[in-house]
N, C-alpha and C positions, 0 to 999 in steps of 0.2 A: 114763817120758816117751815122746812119742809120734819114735820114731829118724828122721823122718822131716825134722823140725823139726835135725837135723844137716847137713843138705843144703844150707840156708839159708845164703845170700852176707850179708857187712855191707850195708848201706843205703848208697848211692855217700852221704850226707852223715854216717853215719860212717866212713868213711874220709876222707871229709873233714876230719873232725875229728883223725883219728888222724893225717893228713899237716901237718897245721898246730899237732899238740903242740909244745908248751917253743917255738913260735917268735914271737919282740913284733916287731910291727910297727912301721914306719916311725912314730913318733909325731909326725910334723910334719905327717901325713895324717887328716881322717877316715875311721871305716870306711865303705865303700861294698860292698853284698854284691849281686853279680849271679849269686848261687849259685844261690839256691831259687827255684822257678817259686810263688812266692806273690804272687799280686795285692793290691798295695798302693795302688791307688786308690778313692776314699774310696766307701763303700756307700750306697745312692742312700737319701733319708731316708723312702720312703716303703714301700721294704722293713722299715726300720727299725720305724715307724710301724703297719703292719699286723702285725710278731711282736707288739709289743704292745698292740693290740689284742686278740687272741688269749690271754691270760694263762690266761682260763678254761680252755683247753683242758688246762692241765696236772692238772686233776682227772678226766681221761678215759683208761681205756685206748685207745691205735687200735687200728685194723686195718691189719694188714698190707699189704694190697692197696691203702691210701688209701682216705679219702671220694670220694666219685661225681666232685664240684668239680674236686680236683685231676688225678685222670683224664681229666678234660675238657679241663682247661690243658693239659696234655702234647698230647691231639690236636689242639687248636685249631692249639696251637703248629705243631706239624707240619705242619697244613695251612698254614697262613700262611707257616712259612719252607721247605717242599720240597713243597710241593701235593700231599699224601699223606692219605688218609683211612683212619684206624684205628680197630677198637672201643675205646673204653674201657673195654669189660669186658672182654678180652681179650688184646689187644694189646700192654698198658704198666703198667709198674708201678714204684710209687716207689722211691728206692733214697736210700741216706745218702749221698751223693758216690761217684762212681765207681770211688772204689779198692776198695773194700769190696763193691761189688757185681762188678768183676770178678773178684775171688778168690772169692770164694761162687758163681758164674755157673762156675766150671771144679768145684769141688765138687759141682755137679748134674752137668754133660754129662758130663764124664771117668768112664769104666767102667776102674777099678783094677784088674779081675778077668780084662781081658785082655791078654793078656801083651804087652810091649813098645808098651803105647801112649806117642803121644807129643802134644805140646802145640806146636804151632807159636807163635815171635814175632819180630819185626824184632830187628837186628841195627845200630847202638843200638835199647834197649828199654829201654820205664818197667817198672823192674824188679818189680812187682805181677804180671807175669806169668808170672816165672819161679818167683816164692815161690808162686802159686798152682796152678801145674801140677807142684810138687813136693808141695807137700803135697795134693794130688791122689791123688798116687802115679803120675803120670804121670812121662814125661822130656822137656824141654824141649829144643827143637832151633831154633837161632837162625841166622836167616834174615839173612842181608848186605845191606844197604843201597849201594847203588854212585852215590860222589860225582858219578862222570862223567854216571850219568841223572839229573845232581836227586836223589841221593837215592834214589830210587825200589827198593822192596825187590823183590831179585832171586829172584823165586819159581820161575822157571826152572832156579835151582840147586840146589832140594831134589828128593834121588834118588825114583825114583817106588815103592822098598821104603820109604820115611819117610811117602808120603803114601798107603800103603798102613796105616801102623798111627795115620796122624793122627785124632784124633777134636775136637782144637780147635786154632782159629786167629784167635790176635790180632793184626785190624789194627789202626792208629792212622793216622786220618787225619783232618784235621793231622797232623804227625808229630809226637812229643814224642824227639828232642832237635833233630829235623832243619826240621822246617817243612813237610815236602812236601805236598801234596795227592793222593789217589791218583784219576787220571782214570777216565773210564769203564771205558776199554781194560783196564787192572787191574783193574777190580771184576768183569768179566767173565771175567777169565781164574780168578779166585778161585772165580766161582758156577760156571763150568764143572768145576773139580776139585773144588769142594763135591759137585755133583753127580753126579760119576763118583766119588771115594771116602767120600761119606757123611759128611763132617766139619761141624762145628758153626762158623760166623763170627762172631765179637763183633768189632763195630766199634765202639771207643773213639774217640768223637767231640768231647771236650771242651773243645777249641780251634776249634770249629768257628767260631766268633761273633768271632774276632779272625783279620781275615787285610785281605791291602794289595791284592788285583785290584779289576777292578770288582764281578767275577762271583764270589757266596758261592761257598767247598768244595762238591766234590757231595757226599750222605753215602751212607751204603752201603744203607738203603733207597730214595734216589731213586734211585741207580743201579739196585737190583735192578725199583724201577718202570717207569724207562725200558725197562728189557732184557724188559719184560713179566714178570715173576716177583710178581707180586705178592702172591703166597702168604706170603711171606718166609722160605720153606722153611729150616732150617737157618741162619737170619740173626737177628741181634738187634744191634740200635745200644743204643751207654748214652752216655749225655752228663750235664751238671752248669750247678751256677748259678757254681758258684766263678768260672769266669774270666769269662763273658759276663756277670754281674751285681753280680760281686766281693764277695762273700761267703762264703769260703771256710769260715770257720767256722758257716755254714747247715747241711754238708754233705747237701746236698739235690740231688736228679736222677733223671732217672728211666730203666729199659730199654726200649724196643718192637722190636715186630718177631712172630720166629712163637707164634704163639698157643700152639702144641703145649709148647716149651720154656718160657716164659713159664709155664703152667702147671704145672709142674713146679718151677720155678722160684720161684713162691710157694710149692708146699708144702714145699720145702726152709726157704726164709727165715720162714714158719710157726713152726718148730721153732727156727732160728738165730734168731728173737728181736729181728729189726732192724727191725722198725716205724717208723715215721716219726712224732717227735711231732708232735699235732695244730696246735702254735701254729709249729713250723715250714712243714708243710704250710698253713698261711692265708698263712704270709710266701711261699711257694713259688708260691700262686695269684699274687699280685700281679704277683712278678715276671716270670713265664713269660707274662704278659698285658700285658703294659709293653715297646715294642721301644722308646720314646725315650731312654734310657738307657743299651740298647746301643748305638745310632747313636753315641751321644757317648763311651762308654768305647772303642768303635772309634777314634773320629776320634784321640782321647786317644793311644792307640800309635801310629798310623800318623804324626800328627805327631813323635813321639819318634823310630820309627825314622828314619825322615827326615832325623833331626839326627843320629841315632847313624853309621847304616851309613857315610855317607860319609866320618866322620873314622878308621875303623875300615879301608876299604877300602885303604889304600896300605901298610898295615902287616899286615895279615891277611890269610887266603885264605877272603874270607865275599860276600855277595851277603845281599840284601835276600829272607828267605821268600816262600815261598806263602802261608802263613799259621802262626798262634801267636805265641808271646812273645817266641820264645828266636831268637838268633843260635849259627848251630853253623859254628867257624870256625875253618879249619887256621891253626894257626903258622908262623913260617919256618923255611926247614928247615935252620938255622944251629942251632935248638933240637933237628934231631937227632931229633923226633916225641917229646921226652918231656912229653909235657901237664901230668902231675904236677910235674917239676919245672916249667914255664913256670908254674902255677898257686902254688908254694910260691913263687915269687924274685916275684911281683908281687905275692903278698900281702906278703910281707917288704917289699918295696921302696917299695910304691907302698899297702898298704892295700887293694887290691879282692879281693874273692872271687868267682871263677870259679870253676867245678866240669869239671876234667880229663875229659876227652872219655872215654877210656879206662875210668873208672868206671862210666859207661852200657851198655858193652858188654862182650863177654866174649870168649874169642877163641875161634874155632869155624873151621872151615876154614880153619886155618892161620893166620890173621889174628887184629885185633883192628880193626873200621871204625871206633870210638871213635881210636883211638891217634891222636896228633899233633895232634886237636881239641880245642877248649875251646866248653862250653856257657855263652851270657850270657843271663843271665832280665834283659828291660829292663821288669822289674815297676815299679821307683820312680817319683820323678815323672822328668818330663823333665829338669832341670837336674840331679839326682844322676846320671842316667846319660851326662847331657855329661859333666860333670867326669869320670866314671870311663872313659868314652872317652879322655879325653885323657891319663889318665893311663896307661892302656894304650898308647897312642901314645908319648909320654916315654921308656915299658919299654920297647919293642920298640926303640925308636932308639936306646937309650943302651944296653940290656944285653946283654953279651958272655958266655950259657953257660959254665959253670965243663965 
């Protein structure tokens, strides 16, 4: 077996699981789970509509690269929501949901043959990044997120021997567990040390399409447009339908950015065999050309948060994101920063699942920036996630840490 495949951490929802063995909940509650970042709002019926239409398609092999159409969609797209024009014969290419495209995406850039490379990622991190620059054969080196900026990952703190053997770096913006947005001023400090040490930028954009300003997230190719970069030298965005269209089982999305990698990039996925079926790709047109949908799955959260944050605010240490789904929210520190247990006694007590801050992160410089936080995905509809607000409320007033 490949030893490599040893290296691999549990899944933060299995440890979930293995934290909440042999424990029965409170049965005078239903269950409410604010665990999993899965979008649970209803899939628009005319994506529905156009997979089947498309039935035909299941007697064709694709191509890897997509038909012409849906390459089109992806630029349209881009032009429409970041006034960006790319080839589509170059530039973009389909991909099955973004987790799978960025563990395949560190599979091409990552050179295992030189010694000591490493894999930059946020500190929390959606852990896809750390499984994919292991088996790599890379070594992942986890970047701190500092509460007091927003959040905001502190790239000023990795030694400049690290970014001397870095050959990739995942951002996330949105942030996945945090919400933050990375401004310009960050995206530039990024293509500045792309640029002096040669490393490769996936920016993981998948929450881009749900956030509370007026003003959408910038993404990392408007930013590198703005800065004049338009090459996308060393840059690649991947994004997905799953949360802007809610269809997570489509698992459809696609990468753009530099041509050079991109190309390389299919002829790896060539070989790895991830095609795009053809009757997903007709549903993937539809939707990537459809913004009314999004407007309204937006307005959809922003109303909830709205209800949520403030019954949540006198008992937690949480504020309202930049953008994405999740609430990332210190406990009091009566619980002493143990997240897992504050996650174990309200499922007990009260029936909600949270997913312990701690599980997203790891501890690297001394710390853990997960510890003391609890992530809440307000996936459901709105009135599940009132009640489990208030039931959270109840916990935090009534319960006294053993």
């Amino acid at each position: 077996m490949n030893p490599l495949l040893s290296r691999l951490q549990p899944y933060p929802f299995e440890r979930l699981r293995q934290l909440f063995a042999g424990v029965t909940p409170n049965p005078a509650y239903t269950h409410i789970s604010l665990g999993m970042g899965e979008p649970k709002h209803a899939t628009p019926a005319f994506i529905e509509q156009a997979l089947c239409n498309s039935l035909k398609g299941l007697s064709i092999y694709p191509a890897t690269a997509g038909e012409p159409a849906l390459r089109a969609a992806f630029t349209t797209w881009l032009q429409r929501r970041y006034a960006l024009s790319l080839d589509p014969a170059t530039q973009v290419l389909p991909i099955n949901g973004s987790r799978e495209a960025l563990f395949a995406l560190a599979q091409t850039v990552v050179d295992p043959t030189q010694p000591g490379a490493v894999v930059l990622c946020p500190n929390p991190f959606y852990q896809i990044y750390e499984g994919a620059a292991l088996l790599a054969g890379a070594q992942p080196y986890y970047v701190p997120s500092v509460a007091e900026r927003n959040f905001a990952v502190d790239w000023d703190s990795v030694p400049d021997d690290v970014w001397q053997r870095t050959q990739l770096v995942f951002a996330c913006s949105p942030g996945n567990p945090t919400g933050a947005v990375m401004p310009l001023s960050e995206w530039k400090k990024l293509f500045d040390l792309s640029e002096r040490y040669g490393f490769v930028i996936a920016s993981d954009e998948c929450y881009s399409e749900i956030y509370f300003r007026d003003e959408p997230p910038l993404g990392g190719l408007q930013a590198a447009e703005l800065l004049g970069r338009r090459d996308f030298k060393n840059l690649v965005s991947l994004t997905s339908l799953s949360k802007r269209s809610n269809v997570p089982g489509l698992r459809s999305g696609f990468v753009a950015g530099d041509a050079a990698i991109l190309k390389s990039f299919l002829l790896y996925r060539t070989y790895h065999g991830c095609a795009m079926s053809p009757i997903v790709q007709a549903a993937s047109i539809a939707a990537w050309g459809d913004e009314e949908h999004v407007v309204e799955n937006r307005a959809q959260y922003r109303d909830k948060f709205a209800q949520v944050t403030p019954l949540l605010t006198p008992v937690l240490d949480v504020a309202l994101p930049d953008a994405s789904f999740y609430l990332w929210a210190g406990i009091p520190p009566r619980f002493k920063g143990d997240d897992a247990a504050f996650a174990l006694s309200l499922y007990a007590l009260y029936n909600v699942t949270v997913l312990p801050g701690s599980f997203l992160a790891r501890n690297a410089q001394g710390f853990n920036p997960g510890a003391g936080r609890i992530r809440m995905a307000l996936v459901a509809q709105t009135a599940e996630c009132v009640q489990a607000a208030r039931r959270i409320v109840d916990f935090v007033s009534t319960t006294q840490p053993s």
